[in-house]
N, C-alpha and C positions, 0 to 999 in steps of 0.2 A: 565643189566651190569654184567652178570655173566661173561662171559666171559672175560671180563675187570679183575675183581677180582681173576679169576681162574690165570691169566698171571701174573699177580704182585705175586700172592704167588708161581707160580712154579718161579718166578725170584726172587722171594727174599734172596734166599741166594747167589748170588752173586751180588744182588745189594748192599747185606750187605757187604762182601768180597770186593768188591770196592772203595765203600763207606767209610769204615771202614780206610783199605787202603793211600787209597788219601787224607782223613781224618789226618791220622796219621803223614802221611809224610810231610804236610803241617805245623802241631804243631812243630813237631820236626825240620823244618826249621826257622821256625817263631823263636823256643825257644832259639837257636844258635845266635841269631842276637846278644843279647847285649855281647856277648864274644869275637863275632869278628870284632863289628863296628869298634874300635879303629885302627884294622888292615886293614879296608875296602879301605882307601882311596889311601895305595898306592897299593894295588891289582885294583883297579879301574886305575890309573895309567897307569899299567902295561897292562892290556886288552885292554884302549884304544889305543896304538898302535900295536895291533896285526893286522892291514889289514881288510881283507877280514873276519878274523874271528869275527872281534868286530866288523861290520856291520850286518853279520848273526844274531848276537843272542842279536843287540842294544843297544849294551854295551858303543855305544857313546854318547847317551843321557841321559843315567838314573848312578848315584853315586850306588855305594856300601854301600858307608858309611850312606845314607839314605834311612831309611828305606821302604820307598814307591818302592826308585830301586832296593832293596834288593829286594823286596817282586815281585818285578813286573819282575826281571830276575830268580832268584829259583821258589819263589812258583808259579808262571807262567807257568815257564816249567813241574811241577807235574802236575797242572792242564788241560795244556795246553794237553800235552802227556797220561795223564793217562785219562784225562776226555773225549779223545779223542778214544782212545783208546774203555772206556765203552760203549760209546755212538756207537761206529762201531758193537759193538758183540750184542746188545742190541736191534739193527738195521735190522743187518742180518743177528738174529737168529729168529724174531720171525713169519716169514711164512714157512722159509724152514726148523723148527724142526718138522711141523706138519706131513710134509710126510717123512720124516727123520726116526720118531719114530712111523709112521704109525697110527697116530689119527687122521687125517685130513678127511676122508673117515667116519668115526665114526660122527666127531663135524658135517659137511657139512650135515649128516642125519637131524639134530634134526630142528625140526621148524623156524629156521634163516636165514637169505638171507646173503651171501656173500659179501656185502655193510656192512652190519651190525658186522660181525667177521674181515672186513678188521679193521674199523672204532674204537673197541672197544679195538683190538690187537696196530693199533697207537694210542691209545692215553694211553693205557700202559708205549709202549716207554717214550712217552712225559714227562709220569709221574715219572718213574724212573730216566730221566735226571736231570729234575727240581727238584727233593727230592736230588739228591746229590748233586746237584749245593748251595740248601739251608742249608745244615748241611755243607759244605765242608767253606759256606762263613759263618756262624754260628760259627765255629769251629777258622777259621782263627781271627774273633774279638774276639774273648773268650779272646783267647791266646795272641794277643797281649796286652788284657789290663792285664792280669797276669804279663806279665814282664814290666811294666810299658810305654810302647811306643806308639805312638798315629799315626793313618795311614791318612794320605789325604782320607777323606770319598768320595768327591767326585769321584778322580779318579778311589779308591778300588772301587765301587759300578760300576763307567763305566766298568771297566778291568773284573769284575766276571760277567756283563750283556755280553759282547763279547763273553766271554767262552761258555757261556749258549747258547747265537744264533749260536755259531759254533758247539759245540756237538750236538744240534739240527738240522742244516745242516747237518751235516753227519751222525746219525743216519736216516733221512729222505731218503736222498740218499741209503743207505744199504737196507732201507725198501724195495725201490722199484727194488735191486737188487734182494733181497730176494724170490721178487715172482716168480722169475727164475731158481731159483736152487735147488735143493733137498737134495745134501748134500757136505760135504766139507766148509760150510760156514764161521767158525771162521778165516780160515787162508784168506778170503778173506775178507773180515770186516777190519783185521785187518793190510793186506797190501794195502787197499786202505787208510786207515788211516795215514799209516805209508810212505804211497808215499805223499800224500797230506803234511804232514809237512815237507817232504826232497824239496818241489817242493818250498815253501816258503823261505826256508835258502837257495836253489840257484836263487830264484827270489832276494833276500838280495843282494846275493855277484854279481851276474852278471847281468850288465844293459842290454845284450841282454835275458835275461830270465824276464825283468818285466812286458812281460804279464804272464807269472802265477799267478800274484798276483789277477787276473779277476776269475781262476779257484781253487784255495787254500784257503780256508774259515780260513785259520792261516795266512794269510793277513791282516784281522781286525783287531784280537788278539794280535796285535803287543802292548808288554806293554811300550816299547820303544816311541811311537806316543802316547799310549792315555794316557799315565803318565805327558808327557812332552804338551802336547796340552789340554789335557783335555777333547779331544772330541773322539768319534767312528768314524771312516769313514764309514758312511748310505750309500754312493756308491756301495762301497764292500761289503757293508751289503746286499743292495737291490740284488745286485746279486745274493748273496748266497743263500737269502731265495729262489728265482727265481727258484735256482737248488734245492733247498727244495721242492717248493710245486712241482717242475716239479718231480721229486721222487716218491713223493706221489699219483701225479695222475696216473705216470706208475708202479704204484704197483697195484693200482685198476682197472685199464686197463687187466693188464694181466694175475693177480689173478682170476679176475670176470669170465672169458675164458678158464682159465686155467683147464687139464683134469687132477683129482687129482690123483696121482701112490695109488691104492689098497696096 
């Protein structure tokens, strides 16, 4: 597992920088609640007839003034976005910084088969998703029993398991983008990240766009549905993982083939 360990420590300082991050900006929304509940209800009001915009971002089914819809329209979107975000750069840095920074030719010498550094390099990823998914929802109960307020356990615990199988879809995916590129890779992590969430708020507003909802993994994560239902949609689930393992097997595919640049 060396290799394993060598990838988590050359990532850990922006796993921490993320972490840290999305961490913070989660407390500090959490902490804002009891100042502006009293005001929540008629700002909830006032969004639920905006159109098209209070569809997008499901502002028709979840209250302000409660904190579960508080929680599940802000810190959602930190999560949603930023976790989204990590998990892309996380993704589709780590096959194509090998030949990027010219160690790959180096690592590829030593006694290891290429199954074995594809294997060891994802389940890095995996790791670093699942460690901020765990402090970032660590972080969110801390805090809200600090200001005295109590979260529907059930739902918090669905809405932060969705998050986790979507940054893991799309880390997955990048993986397998990864094994294609050699360099340029953040700005590409991070616009397919950044398409994948615009594809979901026009799958929202326009009913000729809701098959996107089949290819946007922020179809799930909708805290709108799993707040108000209580449940995940495993449909959209099963798909995405679908597009997960299919990722991961085209990383291995064309990694394992692939002639490495000297």
């Amino acid at each position: 597992m060396t290799i394993y360990i060598k990838e988590l420590k050359q990532a850990g300082k922006s796993w921490c920088i993320w972490t840290c991050s999305i961490a913070f900006m989660m407390l500090i929304c959490i902490m804002m609640f009891p100042e502006m509940k009293n005001e929540m209800d008629s700002v909830t009001d006032v969004f639920a007839n905006m159109g098209g915009f209070t569809a997008a971002f499901g502002m028709d089914k979840l209250s302000f003034g409660e904190l579960m819809g508080f929680y599940g329209i802000e810190c959602g979107n930190i999560i949603g976005i930023g976790g989204g975000f990590f998990a892309a750069l996380a993704g589709i840095a780590v096959l194509a910084n090998e030949e990027k920074e010219r160690t790959a030719e180096f690592l590829l010498t030593h006694p290891v088969s290429r199954c074995s550094v594809l294997t060891q390099k994802m389940l890095s990823v995996l790791t670093q998703i699942i460690g901020m998914n765990v402090i970032v929802a660590g972080v969110s109960l801390i805090t809200t029993a600090a200001i005295g307020e109590e979260l529907a356990m059930e739902e918090f615990w669905l809405l932060h398991l969705a998050y986790l199988l979507m940054q893991l879809e799309i880390g997955c995916i990048c993986f397998g983008i990864s094994a294609f590129i050699k360099r340029g890779s953040i700005g590409i992590g991070l616009g397919l990240a950044l398409a994948l969430y615009f594809m979901n708020i026009i799958c929202n507003i326009s009913e000729q766009a809701e098959a996107l909802k089949y290819i946007t993994p922020y179809a799930y994560v909708e805290a709108s549905n799993i707040i108000s239902e209580s449940e995940i949609d495993f449909g959209l689930v099963g798909i995405g993982m679908a597009f997960a393992l299919a990722g991961i097997v085209v990383g291995y595919f064309k990694y394992a083939r692939k002639d490495i640049a000297s």
